[in-house]
N, C-alpha and C positions, 0 to 999 in steps of 0.2 A: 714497921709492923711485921711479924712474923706469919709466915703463910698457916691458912688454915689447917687445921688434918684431912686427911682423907675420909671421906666417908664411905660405908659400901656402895652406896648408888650415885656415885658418882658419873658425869655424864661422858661418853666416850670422845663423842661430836659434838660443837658447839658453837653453833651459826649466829654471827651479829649485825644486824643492820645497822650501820653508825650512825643516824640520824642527830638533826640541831647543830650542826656544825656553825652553819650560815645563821642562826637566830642567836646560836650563843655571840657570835663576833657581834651581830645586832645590841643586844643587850650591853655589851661593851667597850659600844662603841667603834669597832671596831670596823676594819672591809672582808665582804663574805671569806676570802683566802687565808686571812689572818685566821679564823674559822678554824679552816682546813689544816692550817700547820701545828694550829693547836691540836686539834682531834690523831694529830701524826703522834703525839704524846703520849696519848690516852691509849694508841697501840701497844706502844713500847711497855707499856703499863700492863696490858692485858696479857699480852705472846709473853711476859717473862710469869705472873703469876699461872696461867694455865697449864706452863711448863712446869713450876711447883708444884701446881696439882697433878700430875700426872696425868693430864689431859692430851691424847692423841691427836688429835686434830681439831682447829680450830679455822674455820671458813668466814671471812670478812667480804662484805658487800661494800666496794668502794667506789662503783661506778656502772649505773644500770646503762643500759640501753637506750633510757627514755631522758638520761643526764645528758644528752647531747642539745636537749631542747633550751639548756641555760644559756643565759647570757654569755657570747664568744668568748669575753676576756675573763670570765669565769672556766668556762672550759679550759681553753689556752692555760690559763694560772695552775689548774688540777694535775694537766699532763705533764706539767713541767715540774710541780709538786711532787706527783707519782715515779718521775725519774730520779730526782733527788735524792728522795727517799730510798728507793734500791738502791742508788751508787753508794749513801753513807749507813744505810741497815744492812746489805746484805751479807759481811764481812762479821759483823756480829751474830747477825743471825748462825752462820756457819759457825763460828766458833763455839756454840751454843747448843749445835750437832741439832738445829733446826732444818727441815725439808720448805722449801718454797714452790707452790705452783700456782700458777696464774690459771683462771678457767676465764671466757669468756670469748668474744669474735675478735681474735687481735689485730686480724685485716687490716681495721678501718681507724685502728690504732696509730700514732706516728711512728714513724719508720724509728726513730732512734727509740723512744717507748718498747717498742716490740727489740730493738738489739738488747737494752736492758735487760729486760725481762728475761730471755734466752740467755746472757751469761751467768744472771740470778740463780735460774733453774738449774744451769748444767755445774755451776758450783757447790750448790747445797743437794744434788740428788742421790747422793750415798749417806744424806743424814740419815738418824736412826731415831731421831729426839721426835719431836711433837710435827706436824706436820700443818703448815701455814698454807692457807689455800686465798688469794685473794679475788676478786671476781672484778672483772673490770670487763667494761664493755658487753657486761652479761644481762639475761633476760631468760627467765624462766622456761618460757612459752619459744623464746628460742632455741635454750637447750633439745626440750621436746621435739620440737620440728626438725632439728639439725640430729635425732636422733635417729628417728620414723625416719629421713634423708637416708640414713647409713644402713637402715636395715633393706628399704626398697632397692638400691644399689645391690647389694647383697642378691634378693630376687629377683633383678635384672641379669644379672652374669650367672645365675642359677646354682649358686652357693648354698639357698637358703628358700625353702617353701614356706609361700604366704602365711601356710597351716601352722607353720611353727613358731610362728610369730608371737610370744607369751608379754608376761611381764618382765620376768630373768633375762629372755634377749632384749629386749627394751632398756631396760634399766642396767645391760652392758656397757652400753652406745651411749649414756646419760653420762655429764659431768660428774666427777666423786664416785665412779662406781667402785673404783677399787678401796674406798674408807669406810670404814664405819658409817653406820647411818644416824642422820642426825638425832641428836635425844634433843638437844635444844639448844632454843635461838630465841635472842635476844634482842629487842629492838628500844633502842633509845628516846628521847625527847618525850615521850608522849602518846605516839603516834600507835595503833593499834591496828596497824594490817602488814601485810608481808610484800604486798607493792613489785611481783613477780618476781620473786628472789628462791630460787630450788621448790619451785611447783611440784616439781614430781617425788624431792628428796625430804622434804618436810612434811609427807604423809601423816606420818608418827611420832611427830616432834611434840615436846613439851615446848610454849611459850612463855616468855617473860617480860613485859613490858616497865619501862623504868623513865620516872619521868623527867629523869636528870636529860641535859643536852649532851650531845657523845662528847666533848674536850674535857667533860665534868664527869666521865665516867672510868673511875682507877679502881686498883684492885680491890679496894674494900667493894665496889661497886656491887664486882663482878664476883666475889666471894658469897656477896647477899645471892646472888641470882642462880649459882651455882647450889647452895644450902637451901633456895626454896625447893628446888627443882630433885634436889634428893629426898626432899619430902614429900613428892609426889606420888601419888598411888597408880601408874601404868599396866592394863590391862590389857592393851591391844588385841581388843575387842571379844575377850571373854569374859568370863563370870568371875567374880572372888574366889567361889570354890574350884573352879577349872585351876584359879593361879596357886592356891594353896596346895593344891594336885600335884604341880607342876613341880613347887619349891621342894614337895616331901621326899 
């Protein structure tokens, strides 16, 4: 299949929660990982059409904060899953003049996990193509906190008065500040909520829910979901006539 065209309102940013990994292997049978390596698929699917689209950046939710709560050998499986995958993506990715950055608390990451990751980054960070963000160990509500953290530092060493504390500095110290902001995000299986994933960066996002399970979500998918979302009418929060103002 040949990529779509472009459209004028094409989305800049475009945030996905993978969701149905675990219910798809269900469904067939299969164990929750087989899941997951399928859903690694459905990547390779998406990061190559987005890039046909002329899509800047694309931010994937692989691993919240609250994913520590699954079952160990589920866990275990994921990490070991997540290394994988960088050691045999990230050589294409780069050839492909793709940027990779991991956002998220890699701390509490494993030690060989986080060296990945770090050769991943320092490989692909003179790319110039689409920029691949993936979110591991991430939490909305943390980013926020770990924000407000860096601006109060800041007022402690007397850098910076409480008074000037706006949104613009806030949303410096926020993951993604230097990308485009999200126009839209996509969430798979069914499921209709955003489950703390960029609280503060999906203000003005367009959504998209889809009720396919993510290993079942390729580029036709995500062609649909990209084509709804250019026919969306975006006002950010003014009037018709203020936007007809605006366009003239």
């Amino acid at each position: 299949m040949t990529s779509s065209p472009m459209h004028p309102n094409m989305p800049n940013h475009v945030a996905i929660i993978m969701d149905g990994n675990n219910r798809w292997a269900k469904a067939h049978g299969l164990s929750g990982i087989r899941g997951h390596h399928a859903g690694v698929e459905s990547v390779r699917h998406v990061i190559k059409r987005a890039s046909e689209r002329g899509i800047k950046a694309v931010t994937l939710f692989a691993f919240s904060s609250e994913n520590w709560r699954r079952p160990p050998d589920e866990v275990r499986g994921l990490m070991e899953l997540f290394i994988l995958a960088l050691r045999r993506e990230i050589g294409k990715l780069h050839r492909n003049n793709v940027r990779l950055t991991i956002i998220g608390e890699r701390s509490k990451l494993p030690e060989s996990l986080q060296k990945a990751i770090e050769r991943g980054e320092r490989k692909t960070r003179n790319n110039t193509g689409l920029h691949l963000v993936v979110a591991a160990n991430y939490g909305g509500r943390w980013d926020i906190a770990q924000a407000a953290k860096a601006l109060a530092h800041q007022v402690e060493a007397g850098t910076l008065k409480a008074e000037d504390i706006d949104e613009h500095r806030l949303d410096e110290q926020i993951n993604l500040s230097g990308l485009p902001e999200v126009d839209l995000c996509i969430r798979t299986s069914g499921e209709q909520r955003i489950s703390n994933f960029l609280l503060w960066q999906l203000a003005y996002a367009e959504f998209y829910f889809s009720p396919l399970f993510w290993p079942d979500f390729g580029a036709e998918a995500f062609d649909e979901a990209v084509d709804a979302f250019a026919h969306r009418h975006r006002r950010f929060g003014m009037t018709d006539d203020q936007l007809e103002v605006e366009r003239a």
